[in-house]
C-alpha positions in Angstrom: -25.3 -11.2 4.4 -23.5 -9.3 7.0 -19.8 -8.0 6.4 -17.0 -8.6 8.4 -13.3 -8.1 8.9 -12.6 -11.3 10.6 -9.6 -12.3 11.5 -8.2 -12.9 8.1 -6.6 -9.7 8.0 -9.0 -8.6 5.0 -12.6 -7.8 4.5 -15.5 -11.0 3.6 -19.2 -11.7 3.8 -19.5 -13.5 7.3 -20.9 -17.1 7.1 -19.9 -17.3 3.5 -16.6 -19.6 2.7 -16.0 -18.2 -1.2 -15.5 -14.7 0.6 -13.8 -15.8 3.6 -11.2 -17.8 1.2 -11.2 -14.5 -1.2 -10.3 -12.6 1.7 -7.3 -15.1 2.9 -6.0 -15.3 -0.7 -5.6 -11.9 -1.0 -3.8 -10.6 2.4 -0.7 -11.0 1.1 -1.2 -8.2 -1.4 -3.3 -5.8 0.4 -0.8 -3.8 1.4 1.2 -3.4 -2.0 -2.6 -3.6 -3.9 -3.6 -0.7 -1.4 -0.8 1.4 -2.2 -0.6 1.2 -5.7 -4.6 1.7 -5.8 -3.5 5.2 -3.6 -0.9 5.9 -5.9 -3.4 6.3 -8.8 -5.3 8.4 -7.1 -2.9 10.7 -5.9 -1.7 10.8 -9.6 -5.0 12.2 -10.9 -4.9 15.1 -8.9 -7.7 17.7 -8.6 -9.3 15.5 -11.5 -10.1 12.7 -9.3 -10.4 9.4 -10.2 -13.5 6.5 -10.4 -13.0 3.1 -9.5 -13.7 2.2 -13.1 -10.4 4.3 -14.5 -8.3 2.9 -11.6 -9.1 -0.8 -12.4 -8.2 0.1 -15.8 -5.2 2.0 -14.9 -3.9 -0.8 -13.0 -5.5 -4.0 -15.2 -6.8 -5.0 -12.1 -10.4 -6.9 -11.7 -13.2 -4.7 -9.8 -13.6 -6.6 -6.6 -10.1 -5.5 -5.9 -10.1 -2.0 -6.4 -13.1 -1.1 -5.1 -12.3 -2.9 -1.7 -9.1 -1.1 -1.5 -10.4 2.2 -2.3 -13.2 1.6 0.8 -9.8 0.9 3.1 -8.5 4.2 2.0 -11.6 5.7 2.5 -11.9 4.3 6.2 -8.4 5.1 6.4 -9.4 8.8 5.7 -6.6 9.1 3.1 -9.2 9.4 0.2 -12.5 10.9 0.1 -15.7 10.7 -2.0 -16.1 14.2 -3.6 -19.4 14.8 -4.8 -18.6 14.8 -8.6 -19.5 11.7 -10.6 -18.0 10.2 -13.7 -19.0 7.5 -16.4 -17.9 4.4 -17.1 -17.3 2.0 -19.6 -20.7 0.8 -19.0 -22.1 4.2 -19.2 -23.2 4.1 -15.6 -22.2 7.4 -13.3 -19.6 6.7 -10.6 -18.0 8.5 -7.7 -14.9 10.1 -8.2 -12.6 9.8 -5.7 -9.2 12.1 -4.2 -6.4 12.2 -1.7 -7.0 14.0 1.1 -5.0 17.1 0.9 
């Protein structure tokens, strides 16, 4: 399905309602979710950090993180360096950091 950033004021799989009402439900924390999500990064310094040790960092589910990481990445606050990490599940992830 094709992505979209609607008019919801967040991210959601056009044509699908689950992630249009996803999307609506979680405007009202973007902003603070976004921050706090930047927050962590900037924390790690040079060391980076994966999406994987920021959901854990902030107890949050995956769906969450990883769409606010992608905002800071569009924002061009946070970039993909071209080290990767494990995870929990063993699988290698991206690690990401502030833009200096």
């Amino acid at each position: 399905m094709k992505k979209s950033s609607g008019h919801v004021g967040a991210p959601y799989v056009a044509g699908c309602d689950t992630s249009h009402d996803a999307a609506k439900s979680i405007v009202p924390y973007l902003k603070g979710l976004r921050g706090l999500v930047f927050r962590v990064i900037r924390w790690s310094g040079d060391k980076g950090v994966t999406c994987d040790e920021a959901e854990v960092t902030l107890h949050q589910r995956h769906q969450a993180v990883s769409a606010r990481i992608r905002e800071l990445v569009q924002l061009k606050v946070v970039y993909i360096t071209s080290e990767r990490r494990r995870t929990r599940s063993g699988r290698t992830a991206r690690v990401y950091r502030v833009v200096a």
